[in-house]
BABANU-445190 format. One record per residue (C-alpha): z, y, x; residue number from 0; residue in three letters. Coordinates in steps of 0.25 Angstrom, whole numbers. Each point is the difference from the previous one (the first is absolute). Layout:
! residues N
<pz=Z; py=Y; px=X; k=NUM; r=ala> $
...
//
This chain:
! residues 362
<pz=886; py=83; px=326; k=0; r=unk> $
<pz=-5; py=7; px=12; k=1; r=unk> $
<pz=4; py=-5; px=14; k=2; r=unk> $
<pz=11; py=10; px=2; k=3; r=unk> $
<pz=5; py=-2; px=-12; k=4; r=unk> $
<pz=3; py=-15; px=4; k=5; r=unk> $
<pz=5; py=4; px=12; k=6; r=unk> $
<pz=12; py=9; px=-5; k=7; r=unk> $
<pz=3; py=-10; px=-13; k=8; r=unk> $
<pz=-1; py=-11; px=12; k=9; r=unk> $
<pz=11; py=8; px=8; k=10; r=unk> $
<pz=8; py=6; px=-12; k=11; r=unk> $
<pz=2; py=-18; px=-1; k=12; r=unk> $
<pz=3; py=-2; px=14; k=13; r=unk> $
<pz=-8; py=2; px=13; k=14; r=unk> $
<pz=1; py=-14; px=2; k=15; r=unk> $
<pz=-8; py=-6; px=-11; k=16; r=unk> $
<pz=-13; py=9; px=3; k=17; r=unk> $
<pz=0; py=-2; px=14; k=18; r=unk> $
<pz=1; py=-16; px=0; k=19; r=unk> $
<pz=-9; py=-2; px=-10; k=20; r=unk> $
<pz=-9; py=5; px=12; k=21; r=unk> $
<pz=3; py=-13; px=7; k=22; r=unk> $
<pz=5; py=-9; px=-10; k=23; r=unk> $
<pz=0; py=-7; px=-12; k=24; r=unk> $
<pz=7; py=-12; px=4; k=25; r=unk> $
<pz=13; py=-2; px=-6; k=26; r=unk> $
<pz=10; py=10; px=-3; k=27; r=unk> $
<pz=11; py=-1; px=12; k=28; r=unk> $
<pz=-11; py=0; px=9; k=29; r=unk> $
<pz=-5; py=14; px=-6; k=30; r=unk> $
<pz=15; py=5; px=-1; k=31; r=unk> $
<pz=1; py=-4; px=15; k=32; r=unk> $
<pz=-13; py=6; px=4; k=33; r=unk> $
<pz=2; py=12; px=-7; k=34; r=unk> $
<pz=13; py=3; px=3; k=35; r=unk> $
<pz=-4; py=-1; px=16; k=36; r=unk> $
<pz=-12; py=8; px=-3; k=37; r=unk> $
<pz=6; py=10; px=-7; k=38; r=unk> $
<pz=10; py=2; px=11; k=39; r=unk> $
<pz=-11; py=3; px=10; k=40; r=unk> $
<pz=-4; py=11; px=-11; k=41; r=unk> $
<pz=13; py=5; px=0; k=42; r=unk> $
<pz=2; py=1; px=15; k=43; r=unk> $
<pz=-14; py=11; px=2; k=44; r=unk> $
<pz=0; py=11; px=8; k=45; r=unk> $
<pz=-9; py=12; px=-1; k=46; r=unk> $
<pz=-9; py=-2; px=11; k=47; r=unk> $
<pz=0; py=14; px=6; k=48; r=unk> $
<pz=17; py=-1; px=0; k=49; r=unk> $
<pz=-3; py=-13; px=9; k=50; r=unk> $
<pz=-8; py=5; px=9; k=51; r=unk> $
<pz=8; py=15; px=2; k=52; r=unk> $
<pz=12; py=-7; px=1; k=53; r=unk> $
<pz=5; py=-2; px=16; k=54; r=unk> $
<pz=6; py=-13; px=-3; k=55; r=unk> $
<pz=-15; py=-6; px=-1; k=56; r=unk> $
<pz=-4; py=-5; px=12; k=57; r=unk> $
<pz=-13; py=5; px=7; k=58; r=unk> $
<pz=-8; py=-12; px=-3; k=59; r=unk> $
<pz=4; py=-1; px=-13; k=60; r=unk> $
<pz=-3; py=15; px=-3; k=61; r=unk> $
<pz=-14; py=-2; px=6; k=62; r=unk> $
<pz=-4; py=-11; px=-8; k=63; r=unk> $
<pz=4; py=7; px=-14; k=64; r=unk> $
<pz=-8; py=11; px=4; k=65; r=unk> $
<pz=-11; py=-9; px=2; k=66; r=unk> $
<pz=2; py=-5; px=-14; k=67; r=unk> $
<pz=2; py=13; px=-6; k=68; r=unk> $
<pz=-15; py=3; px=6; k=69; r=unk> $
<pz=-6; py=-12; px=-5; k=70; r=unk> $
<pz=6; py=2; px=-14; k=71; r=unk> $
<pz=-7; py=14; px=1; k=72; r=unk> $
<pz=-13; py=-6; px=4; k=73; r=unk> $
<pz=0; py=-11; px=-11; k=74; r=unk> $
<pz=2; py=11; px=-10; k=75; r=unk> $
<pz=-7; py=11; px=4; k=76; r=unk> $
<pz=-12; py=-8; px=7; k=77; r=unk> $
<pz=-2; py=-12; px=-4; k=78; r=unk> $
<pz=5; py=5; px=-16; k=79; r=unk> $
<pz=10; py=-10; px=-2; k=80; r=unk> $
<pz=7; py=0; px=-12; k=81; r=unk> $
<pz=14; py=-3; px=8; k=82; r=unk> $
<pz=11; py=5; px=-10; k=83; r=unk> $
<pz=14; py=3; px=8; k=84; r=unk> $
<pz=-1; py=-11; px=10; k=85; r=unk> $
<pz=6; py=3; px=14; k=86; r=unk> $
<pz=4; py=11; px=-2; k=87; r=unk> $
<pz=15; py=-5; px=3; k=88; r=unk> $
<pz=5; py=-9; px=10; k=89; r=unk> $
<pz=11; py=-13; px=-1; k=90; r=unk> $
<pz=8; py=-7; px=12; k=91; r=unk> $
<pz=0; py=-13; px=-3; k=92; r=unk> $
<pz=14; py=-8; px=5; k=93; r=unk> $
<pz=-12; py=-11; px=3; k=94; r=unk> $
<pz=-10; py=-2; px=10; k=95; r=unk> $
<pz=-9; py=-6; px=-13; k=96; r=unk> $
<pz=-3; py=6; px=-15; k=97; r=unk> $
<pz=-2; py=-14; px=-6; k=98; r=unk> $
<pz=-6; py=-14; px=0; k=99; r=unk> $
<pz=-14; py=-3; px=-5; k=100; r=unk> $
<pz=0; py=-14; px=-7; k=101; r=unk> $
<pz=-16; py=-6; px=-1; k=102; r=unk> $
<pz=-3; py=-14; px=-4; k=103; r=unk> $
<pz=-12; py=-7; px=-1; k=104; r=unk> $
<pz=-6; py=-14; px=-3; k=105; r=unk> $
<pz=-3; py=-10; px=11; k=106; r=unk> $
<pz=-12; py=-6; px=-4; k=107; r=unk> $
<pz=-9; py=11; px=-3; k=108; r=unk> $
<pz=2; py=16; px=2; k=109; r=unk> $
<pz=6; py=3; px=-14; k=110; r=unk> $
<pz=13; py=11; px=2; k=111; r=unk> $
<pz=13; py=-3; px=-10; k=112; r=unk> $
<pz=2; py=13; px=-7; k=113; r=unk> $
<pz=11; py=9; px=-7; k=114; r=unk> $
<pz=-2; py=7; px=-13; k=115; r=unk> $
<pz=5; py=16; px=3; k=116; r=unk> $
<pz=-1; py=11; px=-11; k=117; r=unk> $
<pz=-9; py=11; px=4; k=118; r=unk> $
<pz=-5; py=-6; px=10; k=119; r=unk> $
<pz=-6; py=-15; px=-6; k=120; r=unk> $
<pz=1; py=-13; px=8; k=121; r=unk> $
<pz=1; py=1; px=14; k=122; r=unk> $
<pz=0; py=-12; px=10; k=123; r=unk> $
<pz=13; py=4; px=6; k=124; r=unk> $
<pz=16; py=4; px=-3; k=125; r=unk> $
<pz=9; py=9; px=7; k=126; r=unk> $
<pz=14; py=-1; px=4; k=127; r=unk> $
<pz=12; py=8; px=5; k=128; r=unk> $
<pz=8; py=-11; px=1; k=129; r=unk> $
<pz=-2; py=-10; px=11; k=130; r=unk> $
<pz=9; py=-12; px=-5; k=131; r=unk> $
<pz=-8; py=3; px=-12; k=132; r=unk> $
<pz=-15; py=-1; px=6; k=133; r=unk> $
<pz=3; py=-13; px=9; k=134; r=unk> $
<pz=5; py=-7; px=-12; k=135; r=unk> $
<pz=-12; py=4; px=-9; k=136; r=unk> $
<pz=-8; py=-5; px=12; k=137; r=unk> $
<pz=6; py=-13; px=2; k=138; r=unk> $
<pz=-1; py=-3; px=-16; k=139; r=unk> $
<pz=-15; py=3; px=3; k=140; r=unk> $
<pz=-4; py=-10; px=11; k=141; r=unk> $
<pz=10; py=-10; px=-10; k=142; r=unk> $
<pz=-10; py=0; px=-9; k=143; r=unk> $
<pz=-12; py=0; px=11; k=144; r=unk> $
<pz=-6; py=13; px=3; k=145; r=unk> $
<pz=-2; py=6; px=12; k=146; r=unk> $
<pz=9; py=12; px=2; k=147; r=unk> $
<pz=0; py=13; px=8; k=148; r=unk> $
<pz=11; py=9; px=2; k=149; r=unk> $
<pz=-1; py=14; px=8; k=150; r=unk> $
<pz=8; py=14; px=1; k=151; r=unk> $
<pz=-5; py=12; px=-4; k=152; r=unk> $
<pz=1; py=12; px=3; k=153; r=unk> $
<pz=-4; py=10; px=-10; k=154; r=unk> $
<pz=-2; py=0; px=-16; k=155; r=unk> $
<pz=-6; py=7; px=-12; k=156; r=unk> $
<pz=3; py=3; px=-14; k=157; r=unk> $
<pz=-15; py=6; px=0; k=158; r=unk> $
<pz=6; py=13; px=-4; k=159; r=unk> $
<pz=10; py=-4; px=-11; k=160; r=unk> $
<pz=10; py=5; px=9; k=161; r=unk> $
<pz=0; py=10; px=12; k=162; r=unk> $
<pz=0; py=-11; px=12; k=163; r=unk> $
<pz=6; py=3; px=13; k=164; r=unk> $
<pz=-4; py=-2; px=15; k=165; r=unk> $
<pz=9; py=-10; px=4; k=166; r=unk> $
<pz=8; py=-2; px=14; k=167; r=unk> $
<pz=-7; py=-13; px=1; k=168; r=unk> $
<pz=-13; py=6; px=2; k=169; r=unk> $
<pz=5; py=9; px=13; k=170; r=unk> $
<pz=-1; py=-13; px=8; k=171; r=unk> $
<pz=-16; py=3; px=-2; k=172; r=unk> $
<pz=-7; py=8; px=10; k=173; r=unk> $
<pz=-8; py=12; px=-5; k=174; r=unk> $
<pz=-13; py=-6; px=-3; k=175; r=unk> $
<pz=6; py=-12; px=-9; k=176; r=unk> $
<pz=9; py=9; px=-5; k=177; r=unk> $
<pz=-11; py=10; px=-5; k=178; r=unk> $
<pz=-8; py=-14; px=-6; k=179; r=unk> $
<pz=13; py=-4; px=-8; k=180; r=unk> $
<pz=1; py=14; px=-6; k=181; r=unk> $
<pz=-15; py=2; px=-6; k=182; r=unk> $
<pz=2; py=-18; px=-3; k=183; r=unk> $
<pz=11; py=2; px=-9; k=184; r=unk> $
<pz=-5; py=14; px=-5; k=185; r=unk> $
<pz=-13; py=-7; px=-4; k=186; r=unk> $
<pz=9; py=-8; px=-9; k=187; r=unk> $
<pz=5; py=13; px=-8; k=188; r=unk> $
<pz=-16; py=5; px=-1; k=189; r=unk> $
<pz=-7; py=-13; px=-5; k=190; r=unk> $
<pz=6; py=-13; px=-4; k=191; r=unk> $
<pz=-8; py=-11; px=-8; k=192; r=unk> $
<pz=10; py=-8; px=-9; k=193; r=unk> $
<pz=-1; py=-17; px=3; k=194; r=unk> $
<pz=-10; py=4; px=13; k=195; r=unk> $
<pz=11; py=-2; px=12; k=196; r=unk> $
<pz=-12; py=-4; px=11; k=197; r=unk> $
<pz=-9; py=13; px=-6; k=198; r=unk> $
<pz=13; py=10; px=1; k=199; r=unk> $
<pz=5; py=-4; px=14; k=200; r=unk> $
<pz=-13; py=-1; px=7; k=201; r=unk> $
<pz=-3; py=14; px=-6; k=202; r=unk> $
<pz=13; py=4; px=6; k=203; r=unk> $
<pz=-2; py=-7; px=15; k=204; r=unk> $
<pz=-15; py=6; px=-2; k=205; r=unk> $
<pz=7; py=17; px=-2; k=206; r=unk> $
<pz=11; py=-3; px=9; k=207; r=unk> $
<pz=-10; py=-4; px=11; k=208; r=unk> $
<pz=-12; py=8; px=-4; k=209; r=unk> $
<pz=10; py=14; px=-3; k=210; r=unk> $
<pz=8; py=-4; px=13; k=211; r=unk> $
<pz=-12; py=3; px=7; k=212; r=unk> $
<pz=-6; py=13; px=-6; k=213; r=unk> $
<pz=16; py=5; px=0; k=214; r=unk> $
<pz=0; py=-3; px=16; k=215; r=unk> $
<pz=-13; py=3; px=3; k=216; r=unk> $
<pz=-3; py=12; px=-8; k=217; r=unk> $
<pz=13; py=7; px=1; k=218; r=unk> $
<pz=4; py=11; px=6; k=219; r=unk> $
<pz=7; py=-4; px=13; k=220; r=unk> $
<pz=-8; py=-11; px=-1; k=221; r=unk> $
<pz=-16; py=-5; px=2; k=222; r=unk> $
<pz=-10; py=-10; px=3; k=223; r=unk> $
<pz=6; py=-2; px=15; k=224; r=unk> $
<pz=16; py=-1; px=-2; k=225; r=unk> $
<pz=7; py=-13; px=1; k=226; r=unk> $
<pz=4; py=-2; px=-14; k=227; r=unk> $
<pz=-12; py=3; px=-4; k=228; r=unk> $
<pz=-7; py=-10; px=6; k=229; r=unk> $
<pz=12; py=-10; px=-1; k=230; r=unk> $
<pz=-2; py=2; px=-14; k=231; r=unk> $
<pz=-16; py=-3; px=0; k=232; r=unk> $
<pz=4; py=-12; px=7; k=233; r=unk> $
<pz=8; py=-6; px=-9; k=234; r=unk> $
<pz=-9; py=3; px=-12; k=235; r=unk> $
<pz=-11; py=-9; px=7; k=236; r=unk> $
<pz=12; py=-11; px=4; k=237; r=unk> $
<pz=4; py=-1; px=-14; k=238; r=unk> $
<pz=-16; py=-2; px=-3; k=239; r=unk> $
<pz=0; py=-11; px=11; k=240; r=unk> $
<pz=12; py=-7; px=-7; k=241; r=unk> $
<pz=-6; py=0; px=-11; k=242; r=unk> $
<pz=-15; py=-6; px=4; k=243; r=unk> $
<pz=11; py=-11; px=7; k=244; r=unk> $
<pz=7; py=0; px=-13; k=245; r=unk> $
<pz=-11; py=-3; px=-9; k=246; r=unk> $
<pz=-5; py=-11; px=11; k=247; r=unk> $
<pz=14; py=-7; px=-3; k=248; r=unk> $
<pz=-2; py=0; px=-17; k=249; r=unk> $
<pz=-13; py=-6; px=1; k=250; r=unk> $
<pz=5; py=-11; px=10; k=251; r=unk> $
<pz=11; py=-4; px=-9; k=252; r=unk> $
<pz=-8; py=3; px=-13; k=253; r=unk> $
<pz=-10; py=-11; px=6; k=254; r=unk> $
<pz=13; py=-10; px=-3; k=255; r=unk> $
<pz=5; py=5; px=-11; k=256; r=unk> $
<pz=-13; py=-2; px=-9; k=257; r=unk> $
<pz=-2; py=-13; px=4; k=258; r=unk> $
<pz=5; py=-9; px=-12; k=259; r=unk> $
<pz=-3; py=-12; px=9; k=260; r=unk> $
<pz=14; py=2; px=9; k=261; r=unk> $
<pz=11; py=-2; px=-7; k=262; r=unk> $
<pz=12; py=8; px=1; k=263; r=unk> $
<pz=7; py=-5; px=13; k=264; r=unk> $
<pz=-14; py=0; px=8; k=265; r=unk> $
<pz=-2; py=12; px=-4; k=266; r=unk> $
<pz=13; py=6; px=7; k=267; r=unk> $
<pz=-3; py=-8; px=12; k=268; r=unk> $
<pz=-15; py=5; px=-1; k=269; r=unk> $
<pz=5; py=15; px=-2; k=270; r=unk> $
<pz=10; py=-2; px=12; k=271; r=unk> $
<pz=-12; py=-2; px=9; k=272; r=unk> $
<pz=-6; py=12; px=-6; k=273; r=unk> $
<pz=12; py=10; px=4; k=274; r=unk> $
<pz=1; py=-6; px=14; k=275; r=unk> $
<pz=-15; py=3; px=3; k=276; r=unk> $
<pz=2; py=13; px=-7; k=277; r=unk> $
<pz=13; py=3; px=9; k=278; r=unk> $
<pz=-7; py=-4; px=12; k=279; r=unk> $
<pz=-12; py=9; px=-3; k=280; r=unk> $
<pz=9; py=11; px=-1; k=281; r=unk> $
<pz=8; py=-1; px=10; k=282; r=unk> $
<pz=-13; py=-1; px=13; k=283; r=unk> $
<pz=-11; py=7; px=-9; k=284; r=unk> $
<pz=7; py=9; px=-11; k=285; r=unk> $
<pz=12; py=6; px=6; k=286; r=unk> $
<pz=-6; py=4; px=14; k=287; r=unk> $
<pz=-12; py=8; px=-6; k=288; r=unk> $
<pz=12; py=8; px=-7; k=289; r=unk> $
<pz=0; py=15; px=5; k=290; r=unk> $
<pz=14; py=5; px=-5; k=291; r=unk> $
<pz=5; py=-9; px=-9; k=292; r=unk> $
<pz=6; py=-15; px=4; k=293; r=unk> $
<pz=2; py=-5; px=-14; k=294; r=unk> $
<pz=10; py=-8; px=7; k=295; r=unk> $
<pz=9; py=-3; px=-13; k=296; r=unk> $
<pz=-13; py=-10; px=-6; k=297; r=unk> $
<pz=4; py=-8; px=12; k=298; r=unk> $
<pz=14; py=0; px=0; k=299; r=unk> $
<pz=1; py=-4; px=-14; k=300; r=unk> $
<pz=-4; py=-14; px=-5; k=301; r=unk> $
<pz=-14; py=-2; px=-7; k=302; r=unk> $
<pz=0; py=-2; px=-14; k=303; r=unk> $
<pz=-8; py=4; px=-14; k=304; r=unk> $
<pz=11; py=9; px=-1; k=305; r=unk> $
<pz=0; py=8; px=12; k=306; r=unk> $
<pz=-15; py=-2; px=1; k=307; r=unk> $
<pz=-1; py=6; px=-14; k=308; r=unk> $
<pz=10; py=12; px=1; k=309; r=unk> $
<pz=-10; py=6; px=14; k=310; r=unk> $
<pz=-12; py=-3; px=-12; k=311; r=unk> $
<pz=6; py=10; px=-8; k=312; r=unk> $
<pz=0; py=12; px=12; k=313; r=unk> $
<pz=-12; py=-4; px=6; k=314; r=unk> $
<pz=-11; py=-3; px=-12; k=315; r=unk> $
<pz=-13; py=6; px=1; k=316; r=unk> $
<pz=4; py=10; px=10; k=317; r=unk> $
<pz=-14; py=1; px=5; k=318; r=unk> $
<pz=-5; py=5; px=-11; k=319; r=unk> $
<pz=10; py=10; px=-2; k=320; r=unk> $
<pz=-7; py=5; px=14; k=321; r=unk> $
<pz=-13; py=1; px=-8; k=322; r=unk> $
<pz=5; py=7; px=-11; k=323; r=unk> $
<pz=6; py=10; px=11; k=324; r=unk> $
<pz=-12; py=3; px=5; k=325; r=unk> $
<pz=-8; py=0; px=-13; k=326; r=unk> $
<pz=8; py=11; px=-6; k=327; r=unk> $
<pz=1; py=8; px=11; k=328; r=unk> $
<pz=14; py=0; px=0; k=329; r=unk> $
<pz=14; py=-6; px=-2; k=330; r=unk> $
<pz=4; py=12; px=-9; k=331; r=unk> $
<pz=-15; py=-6; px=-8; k=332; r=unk> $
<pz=2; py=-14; px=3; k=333; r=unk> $
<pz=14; py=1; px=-8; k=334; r=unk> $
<pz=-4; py=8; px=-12; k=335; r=unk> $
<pz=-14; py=-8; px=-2; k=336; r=unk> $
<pz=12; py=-12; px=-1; k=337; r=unk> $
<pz=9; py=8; px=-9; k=338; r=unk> $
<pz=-11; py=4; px=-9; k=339; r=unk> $
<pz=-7; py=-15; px=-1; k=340; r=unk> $
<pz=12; py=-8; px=-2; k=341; r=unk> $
<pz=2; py=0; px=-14; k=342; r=unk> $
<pz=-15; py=-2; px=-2; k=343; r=unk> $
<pz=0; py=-16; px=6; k=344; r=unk> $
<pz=9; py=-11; px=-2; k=345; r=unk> $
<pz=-1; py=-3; px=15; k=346; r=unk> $
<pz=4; py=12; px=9; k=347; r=unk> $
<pz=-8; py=-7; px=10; k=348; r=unk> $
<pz=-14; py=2; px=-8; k=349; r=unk> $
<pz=3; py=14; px=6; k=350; r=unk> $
<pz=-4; py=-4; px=14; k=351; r=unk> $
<pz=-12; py=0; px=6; k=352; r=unk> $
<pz=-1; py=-16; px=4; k=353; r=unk> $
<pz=-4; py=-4; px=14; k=354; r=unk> $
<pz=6; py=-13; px=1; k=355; r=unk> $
<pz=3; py=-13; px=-9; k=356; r=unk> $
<pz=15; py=3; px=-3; k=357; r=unk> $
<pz=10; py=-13; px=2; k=358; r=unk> $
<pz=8; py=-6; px=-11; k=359; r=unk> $
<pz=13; py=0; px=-1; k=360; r=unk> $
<pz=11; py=9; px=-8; k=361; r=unk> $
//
């Protein structure tokens, strides 16, 4: 049965069960829950162009959609995504927030919990729309001894299963992070490498950086010169500085993690020392080399293997993505020589060109 085949058979059983399976496979209130808020934000779409014509839409919103519209454009007709029907529709949320991301991870080495989700494998996070829900799911968690981490989101994808819509969370975005959200969460719907979470969302982060650039730069009513896109460089090289500090962090910890002579509370205290050396760096070294990025959430939110592990998964071997950029000649290349490659190798990452020794972690 082909993909669209399942999708209609899927639907003709209840929009609910397709689109949950996307982000769970927990127990079956907690997909009926999902689904049934999910399917909601389906229900609630809008033709993008009835949004932005209508007079009741605000300016700022109008501009921004436009904006979207474009880099949807762009995506498909540069770059060659394969994005389906995503953002071609608009919902207004009743919420400043789509959802809560729930990660977890061991404290004594750098090993993710994970969910087992059809379609899309194991991955080391679960999702809710349920607040009340997430916390008690997080409290149960650091009962039983992990570290936890629990964010908002502002943006999801069913990878093209269903036709996704821009959401009224993302307007609080300006232009340039609103652009990157776009082609990140398009990239989803054009390749996606089932059980390999840290492979896919780098990827991502590397398109939505990389394609914010050319889209800003390249454009028409845009170039080399204009604000956004040199805000938009920036940030691709901040993200890169993140993640040089990031990898700095993993191989402090990693130091006590492997060594089978601490036992298990030393190695907390030993760790702990770790994160305050690392949050000190950042804050006097890291953070003021930054060019248009603060990455002030990393402080604001209490260091663990949890949140440590979830900026892993965005900001892996982003270097070398650069190096693939420049030895294809291309993002359009850069992305193709991926999407061609990938069901070649067992790691996604044997696709890159290798110009450091990548940390541990999962």
């Amino acid at each position: 049965m082909n993909r669209r085949a399942r999708k209609r058979l899927f639907l003709g059983a209840g929009t609910v069960v397709l689109v949950t399976s996307l982000a769970s496979a927990c127990s079956p209130i907690y997909v009926i829950r999902a689904g049934i808020a999910e399917a909601k934000i389906l229900r609630a779409r809008r033709p993008l162009p009835e949004v932005i014509l209508d007079p009741a839409t605000d300016e700022r919103t109008r501009g921004k959609l436009t904006f979207a519209m474009e880099a949807r454009k762009y995506a498909i007709e540069v770059l060659e995504l394969d994005v389906g029907n995503s953002y071609t529709s608009f919902t207004q949320l009743d919420k400043d927030t789509l959802a809560l991301v729930l990660s977890a991870a061991q404290k004594d080495r750098l090993a993710s919990k994970t969910w087992w989700f059809p379609i899309v494998g194991s991955v080391p996070y679960k999702g809710y729309f349920s607040v009340s829900g997430a916390l008690n799911d997080q409290a149960k968690l650091e009962a039983d001894g992990f570290d936890t981490y629990l964010r908002p989101t502002a943006a999801f994808s069913t990878l093209g299963w269903f036709s996704d819509p821009l959401l009224s969370s993302l307007m609080r975005l300006d232009e340039v992070d609103l652009v990157e959200t776009v082609l990140h969460e398009l990239s989803h719907n054009h390749l996606f490498v089932k059980g390999q979470v840290r492979f896919n969302e780098s990827f991502a982060t590397f398109v939505g950086r990389a394609g914010a650039i050319e889209f800003f730069c390249t454009r028409d009513g845009g170039g080399p010169d204009t604000v956004k896109c040199l805000r938009a460089e920036a940030r691709w090289r901040d993200n890169r500085r993140f993640e040089t500090f990031i990898e700095e962090l993993v191989e402090g910890l990693e130091a006590v993690y492997q060594d089978s002579a601490l036992a298990y509370q030393t190695k907390l205290v030993e760790r702990q020392a770790v994160f305050d050396e690392h949050l000190e760096i950042f804050e006097t070294r890291v953070q003021p080399s930054f060019e248009a990025s603060t990455f002030q959430n990393f402080l604001n939110t209490p260091l663990n293997n949890a949140t440590l592990l979830a900026r892993v998964r965005y900001y892996h071997r982003l270097e070398d993505f650069q190096i693939l950029l420049g030895n294809q000649g291309g993002l359009r290349e850069a992305i193709r020589h991926l999407k061609d490659g990938v069901d070649g190798v067992d790691d996604p990452f044997d696709l890159l060109p290798v110009s450091v020794t990548e940390p541990s972690g999962s």
